[in-house]
N, C-alpha and C positions, 0 to 999 in steps of 0.2 A: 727603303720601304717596299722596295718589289713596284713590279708593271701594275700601273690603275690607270681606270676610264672612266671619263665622265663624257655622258651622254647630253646633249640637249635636244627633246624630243619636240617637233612641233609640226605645225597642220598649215604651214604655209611654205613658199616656195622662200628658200634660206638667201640672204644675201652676204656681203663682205659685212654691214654697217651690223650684224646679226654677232660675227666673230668681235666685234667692240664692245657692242651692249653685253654680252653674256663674260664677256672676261675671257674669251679661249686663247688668246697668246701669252695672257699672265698666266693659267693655268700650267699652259704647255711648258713654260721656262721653267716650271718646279718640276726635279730630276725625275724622271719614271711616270709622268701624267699624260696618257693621249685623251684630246680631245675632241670626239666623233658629232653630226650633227644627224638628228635620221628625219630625214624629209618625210612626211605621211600626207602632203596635202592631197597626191594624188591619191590617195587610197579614201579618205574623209571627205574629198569631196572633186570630184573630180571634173576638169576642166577649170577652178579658179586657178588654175599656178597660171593661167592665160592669162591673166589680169597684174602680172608681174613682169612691167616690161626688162622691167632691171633683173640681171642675173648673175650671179659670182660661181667660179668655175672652181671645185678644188675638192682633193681629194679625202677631205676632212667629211667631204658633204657626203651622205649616201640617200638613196633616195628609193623611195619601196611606194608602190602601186597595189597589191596586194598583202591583206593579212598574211596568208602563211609564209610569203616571202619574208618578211618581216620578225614573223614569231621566228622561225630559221635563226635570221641573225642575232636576234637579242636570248636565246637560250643560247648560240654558241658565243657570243660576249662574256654570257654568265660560267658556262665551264672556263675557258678560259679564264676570268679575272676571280673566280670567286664573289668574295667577300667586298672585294676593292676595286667595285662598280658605282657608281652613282649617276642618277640622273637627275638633271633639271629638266622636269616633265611641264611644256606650256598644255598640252592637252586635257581639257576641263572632262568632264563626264556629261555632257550637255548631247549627247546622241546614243544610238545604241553601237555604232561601230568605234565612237571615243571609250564607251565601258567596257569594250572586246577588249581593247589593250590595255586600259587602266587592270583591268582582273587578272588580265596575265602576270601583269610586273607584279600583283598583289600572291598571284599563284608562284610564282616561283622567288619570290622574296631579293626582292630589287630596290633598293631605299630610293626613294624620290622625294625629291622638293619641287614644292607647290609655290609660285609668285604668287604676292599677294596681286588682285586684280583691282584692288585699293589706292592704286598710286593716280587715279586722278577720281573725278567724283562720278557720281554712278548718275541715269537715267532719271530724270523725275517720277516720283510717280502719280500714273494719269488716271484722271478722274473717274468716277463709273459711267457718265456719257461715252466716255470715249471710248471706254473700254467693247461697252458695247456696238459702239460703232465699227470699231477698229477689226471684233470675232464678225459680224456682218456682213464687215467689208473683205475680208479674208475669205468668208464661206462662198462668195460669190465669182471671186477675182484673184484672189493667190492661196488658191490651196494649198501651195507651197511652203508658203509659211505658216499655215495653220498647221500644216503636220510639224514641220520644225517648231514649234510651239508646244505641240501635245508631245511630241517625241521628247523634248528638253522635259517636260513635268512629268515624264513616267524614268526616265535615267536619272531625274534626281530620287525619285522612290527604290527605284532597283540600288541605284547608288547606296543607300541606306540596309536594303535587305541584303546584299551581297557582304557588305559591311567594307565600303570601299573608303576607307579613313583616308584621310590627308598626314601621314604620320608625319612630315616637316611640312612648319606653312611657314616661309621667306615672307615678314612682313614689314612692310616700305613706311611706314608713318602710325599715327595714334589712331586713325581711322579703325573703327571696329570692324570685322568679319565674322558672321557665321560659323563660318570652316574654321574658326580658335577655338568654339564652344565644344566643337565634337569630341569624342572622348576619343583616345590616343593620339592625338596632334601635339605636338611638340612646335611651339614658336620660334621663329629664330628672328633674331631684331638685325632689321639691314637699313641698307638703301633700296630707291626706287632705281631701274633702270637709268632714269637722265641723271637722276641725282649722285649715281656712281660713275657717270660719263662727267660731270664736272667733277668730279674730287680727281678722276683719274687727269684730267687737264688742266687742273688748276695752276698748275707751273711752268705751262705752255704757251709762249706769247704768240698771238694770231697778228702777223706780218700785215698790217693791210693799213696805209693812212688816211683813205678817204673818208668820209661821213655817211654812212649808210644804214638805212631799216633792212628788216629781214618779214619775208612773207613766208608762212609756211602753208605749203602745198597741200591741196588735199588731191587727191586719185578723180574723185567727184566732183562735179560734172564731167571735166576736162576732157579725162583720159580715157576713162574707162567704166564699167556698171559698178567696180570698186564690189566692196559686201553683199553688194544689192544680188550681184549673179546668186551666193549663197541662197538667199531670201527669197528667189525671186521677185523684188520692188522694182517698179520702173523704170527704165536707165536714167526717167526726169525726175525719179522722186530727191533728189538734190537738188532741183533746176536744171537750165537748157545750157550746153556749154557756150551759145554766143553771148546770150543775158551775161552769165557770169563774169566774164573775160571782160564784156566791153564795161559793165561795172565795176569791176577793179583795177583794169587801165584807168579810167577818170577820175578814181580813187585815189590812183599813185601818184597819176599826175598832179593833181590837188596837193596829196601831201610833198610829193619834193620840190614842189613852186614855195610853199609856204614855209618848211622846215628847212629849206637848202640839203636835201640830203636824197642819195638815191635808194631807190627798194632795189633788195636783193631779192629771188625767188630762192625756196628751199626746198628741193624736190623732195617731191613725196617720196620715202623707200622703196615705195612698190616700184617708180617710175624712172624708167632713163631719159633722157632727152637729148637727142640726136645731135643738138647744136650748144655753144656755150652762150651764147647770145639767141634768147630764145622768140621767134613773130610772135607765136602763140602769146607772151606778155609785151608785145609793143617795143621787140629788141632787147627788152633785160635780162640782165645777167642770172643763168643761174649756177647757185655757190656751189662747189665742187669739194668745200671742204666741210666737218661734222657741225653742226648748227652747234652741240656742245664748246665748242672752240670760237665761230664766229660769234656767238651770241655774245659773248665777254665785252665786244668793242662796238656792239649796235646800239641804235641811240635808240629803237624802240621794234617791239615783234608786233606782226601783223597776221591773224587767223583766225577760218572760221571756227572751229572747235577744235583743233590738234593739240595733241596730249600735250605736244613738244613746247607749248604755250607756257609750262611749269617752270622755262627758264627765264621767262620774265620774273619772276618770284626769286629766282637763284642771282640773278645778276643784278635784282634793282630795276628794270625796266621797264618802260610804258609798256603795256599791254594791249591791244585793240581784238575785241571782238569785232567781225562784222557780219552783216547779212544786208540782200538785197529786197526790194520789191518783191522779187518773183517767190525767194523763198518765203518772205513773210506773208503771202497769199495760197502756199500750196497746206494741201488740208493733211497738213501729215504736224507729230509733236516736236520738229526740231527747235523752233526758235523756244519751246520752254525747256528745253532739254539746255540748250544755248547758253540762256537766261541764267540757268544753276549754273552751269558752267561757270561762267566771267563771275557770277557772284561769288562766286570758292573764293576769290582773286582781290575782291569788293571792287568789281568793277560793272559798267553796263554795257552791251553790246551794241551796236551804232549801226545805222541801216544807210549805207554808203551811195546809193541812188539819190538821198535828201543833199540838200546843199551845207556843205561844211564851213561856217565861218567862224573866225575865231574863236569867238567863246565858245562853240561845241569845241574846235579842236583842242582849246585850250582845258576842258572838262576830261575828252577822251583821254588825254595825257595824263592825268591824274592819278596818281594814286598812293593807298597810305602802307606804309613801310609794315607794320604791324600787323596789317590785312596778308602780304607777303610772308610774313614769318610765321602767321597762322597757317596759310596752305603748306608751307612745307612740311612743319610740323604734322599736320594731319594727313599729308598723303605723301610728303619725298622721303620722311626718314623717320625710325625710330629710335636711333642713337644720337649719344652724344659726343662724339668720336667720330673720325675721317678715313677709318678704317675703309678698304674696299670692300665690294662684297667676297670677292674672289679671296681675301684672305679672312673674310668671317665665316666663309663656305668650310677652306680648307679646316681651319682651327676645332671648328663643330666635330667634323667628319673625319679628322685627324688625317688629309688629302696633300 
């Protein structure tokens, strides 16, 4: 079939765990496929690739700081490969420097697939108080994010006037999109990210005998201002990192008195962690191996809102949402954003500062099978078939 490329285009700083979710080693083993990745965070926004302590070295990655650097290499991808280029583009049109390159690849006729952004459930939406509070509060204190606000609702108009179609949209579950209804979009029915990281493990047994929970990490408070640098929000607006820490140490400790079992921590992507036994959580452990794989053998997942929460739905598992005091007092919409969240799941989120006795714990643990097969359904897959994506990619695109 001759030399092809497939590109995955994105606006953050790439890691190893980025070559797993996207399929690039399966890619690469079918004869004649290179698979490039092109870093743009520094060019879309520059200084968050700081906020990624974690970082993967390799020659797969290229990484571009300015447009015309950039435009350079992806017109000479395109003489080189032709016809038998493709990319998986995570860059949305939500700026005017994201519809600088979206126009190009539309300019010089570059086929791309669009993920669906459907693979878990979307934001609530907030009231007209708030709304007005929220443009008030912005006009006064983060002008930053009110340009990123107006900037996102005038690229989605240009979006439309330049006639920036989504011609493939990769969709993860029944959940509807927008971006289907547009005229020339073409569906393709897959999996979500996690959901193609268990099919691809599913025949892999995780070596490990002891009884253990798994906590998934967030970047916030902990480590770093996380999104918030994008937005400009306050390093607090997730909470203080002592608050946090010291309420989920008393959290675990509680539950591995009670359940006999110990919590693993799950680093967040973005984050490395120096030690494998980490102070930062009271000496525990953190897992070194793909939460896809440990989750198989955990007896229950721990988070505050992490996408990666969908493998409790994949595997059968307790679920826990939580949140503290501090967060249920600051004047920002997480805990109802939250609130949807767990309820996707039919579950409620638990405010882990309160005292947990039994019968809460035995509540929190709870849940009904049916409510599981419903989240997958609507946000991990739209097939009925184990198929990867990397081989519903290939098949589409003839790859």
């Amino acid at each position: 079939m001759g030399k092809r490329l497939i590109i995955v285009l994105v606006g953050y700083k790439v890691k190893e765990f980025d070559f797993l979710r996207f399929d690039a080693r399966e890619f690469e083993d079918k004869e004649g496929i290179k698979v490039h990745f092109h870093e743009l965070v520094d060019y879309l926004n520059p200084g968050f690739s700081k906020m990624f302590s974690k970082t993967y070295i390799s020659e797969q990655i290229k990484k571009f700081n300015e447009f015309n650097e950039w435009k350079k290499e992806i017109i000479n991808n395109k003489k080189e490969f032709g016809e038998k280029i493709l990319i998986i583009n995570e860059i949305q049109n939500h700026s005017f420097k994201s519809l600088k390159i979206n126009y190009l690849l539309k300019k010089i006729k570059i086929k791309s697939i669009y993920f669906s952004n459907f693979d878990h459930p979307s934001n609530s939406s907030l009231q007209t108080s708030y709304k007005i509070s929220w443009l008030i509060k912005n006009i006064f204190f983060n002008q930053k994010k009110l340009k990123i606000f107006l900037e996102s609702k005038i690229s989605s108009i240009l979006e439309n006037l330049l006639g920036l179609k989504k011609e493939f949209f990769f969709k993860s579950g029944q959940n509807s999109n927008k971006e289907e209804k547009k005229l020339c979009t073409k569906v393709i029915h897959g999996h979500s990210r996690d959901y193609n990281m268990h099919l691809k493990m599913k025949n892999i047994k995780f070596e490990r005998n002891d009884n253990y929970g798994l906590f998934l990490e967030s970047a916030t408070p902990v480590h770093n201002k996380g999104d918030s640098f994008i937005t400009g929000d306050d390093a607090n607006f997730r909470g203080t990192p002592n608050n946090w820490l010291n309420s989920i140490k008393n959290f675990f400790d509680t539950i591995e008195k009670k359940l006999k079992i110990k919590i693993l921590i799950v680093p967040h992507p973005k984050i490395k962690h120096p030690d494998r036994n980490s102070k930062l959580y009271g000496g525990r452990e953190i897992l070194s191996s793909p939460l896809s794989l440990a989750a198989k053998n955990a007896r229950l997942i721990i988070s505050r809102d992490s996408q990666g929460s969908s493998f409790a739905a994949i595997y059968k598992l307790p679920g826990i949402f939580i949140y503290n005091n501090e967060l249920k007092f600051l004047k920002n919409n997480f805990l109802l954003n939250q609130k949807k969240f767990a309820n996707s799941f039919g579950l409620e989120p638990i405010n882990i500062d309160e005292k947990l006795d039994d019968n809460k714990l035995k509540k929190a643990l709870y849940f009904e099978n049916r409510n599981y097969e419903n989240y997958i359904k609507e946000y991990l897959t739209s097939r009925n078939d184990n198929k990867f994506n990397y081989q519903i990619i290939s098949e589409t695109f003839n790859f």
